[in-house]
C-alpha positions as CSV (number, residue, x, y, z in Angstrom):
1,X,1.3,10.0,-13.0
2,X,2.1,9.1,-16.5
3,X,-0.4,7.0,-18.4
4,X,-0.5,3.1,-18.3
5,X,0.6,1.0,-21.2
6,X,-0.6,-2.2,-22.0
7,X,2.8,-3.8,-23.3
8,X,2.9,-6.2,-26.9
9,X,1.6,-9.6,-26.0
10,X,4.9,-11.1,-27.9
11,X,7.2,-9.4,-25.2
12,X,7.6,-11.3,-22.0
13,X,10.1,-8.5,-20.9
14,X,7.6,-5.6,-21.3
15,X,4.8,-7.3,-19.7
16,X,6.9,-8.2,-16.3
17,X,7.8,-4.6,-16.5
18,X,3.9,-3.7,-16.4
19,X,3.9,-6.1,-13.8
20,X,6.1,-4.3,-11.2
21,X,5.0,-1.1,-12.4
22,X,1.5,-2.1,-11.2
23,X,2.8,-3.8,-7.8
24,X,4.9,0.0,-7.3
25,X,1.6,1.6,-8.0
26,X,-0.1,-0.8,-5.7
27,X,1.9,0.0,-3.1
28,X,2.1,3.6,-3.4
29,X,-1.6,3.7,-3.0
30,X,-1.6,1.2,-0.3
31,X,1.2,3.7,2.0
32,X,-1.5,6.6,0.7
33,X,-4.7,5.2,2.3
34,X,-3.5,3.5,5.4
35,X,-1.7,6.6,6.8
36,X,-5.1,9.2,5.7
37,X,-6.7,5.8,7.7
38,X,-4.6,6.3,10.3
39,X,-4.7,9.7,10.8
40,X,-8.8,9.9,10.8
41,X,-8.2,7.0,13.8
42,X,-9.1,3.9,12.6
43,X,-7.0,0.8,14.6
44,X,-5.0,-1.5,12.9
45,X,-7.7,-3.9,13.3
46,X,-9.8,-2.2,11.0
47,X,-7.2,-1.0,8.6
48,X,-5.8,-4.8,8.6
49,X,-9.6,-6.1,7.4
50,X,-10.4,-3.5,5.1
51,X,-7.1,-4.7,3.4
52,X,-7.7,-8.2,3.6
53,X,-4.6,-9.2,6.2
54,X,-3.5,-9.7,9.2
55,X,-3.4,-6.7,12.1
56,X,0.2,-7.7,12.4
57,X,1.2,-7.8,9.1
58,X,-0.6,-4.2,8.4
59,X,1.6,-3.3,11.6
60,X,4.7,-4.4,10.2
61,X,4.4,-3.1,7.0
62,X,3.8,0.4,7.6
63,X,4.1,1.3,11.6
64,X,7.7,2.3,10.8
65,X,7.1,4.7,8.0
66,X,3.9,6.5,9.6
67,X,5.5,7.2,12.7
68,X,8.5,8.9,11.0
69,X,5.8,11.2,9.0
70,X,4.8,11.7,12.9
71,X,1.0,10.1,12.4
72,X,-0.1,9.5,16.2
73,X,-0.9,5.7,16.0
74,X,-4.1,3.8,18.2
75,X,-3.0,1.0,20.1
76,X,-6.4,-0.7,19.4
């Protein structure tokens, strides 16, 4: 992973780049450590309030992807 870069405060352009560079990162780590969750068994529940939302909205986000890289998924 290359190394971060605080952009010039004078450049509006590079910061928002930083921006979604961050929110990509975010989210890369975010697929990362709910599937290793997952596959050690923890429940939605308990993925959904170590994240800080909604069992539903954990569900929605990532049920999709983790059952296509074939993680076996608790119902509670």
């Amino acid at each position: 992973m290359p190394a971060l870069e605080i952009p010039d405060s004078t450049d509006p352009a590079g910061r928002l780049a930083a921006v979604v560079a961050l929110r990509r990162l975010a989210d890369r780590l975010e697929d990362v450590a709910v599937e290793e969750a997952m596959r050690t068994g923890w429940s939605w529940p308990q993925v959904a309030e170590a994240l800080g939302i909604t069992r539903q909205a954990v569900h929605k986000k990532h049920a999709k992807r983790l059952i296509a890289a074939g993680v076996t998924l608790r119902r509670r």
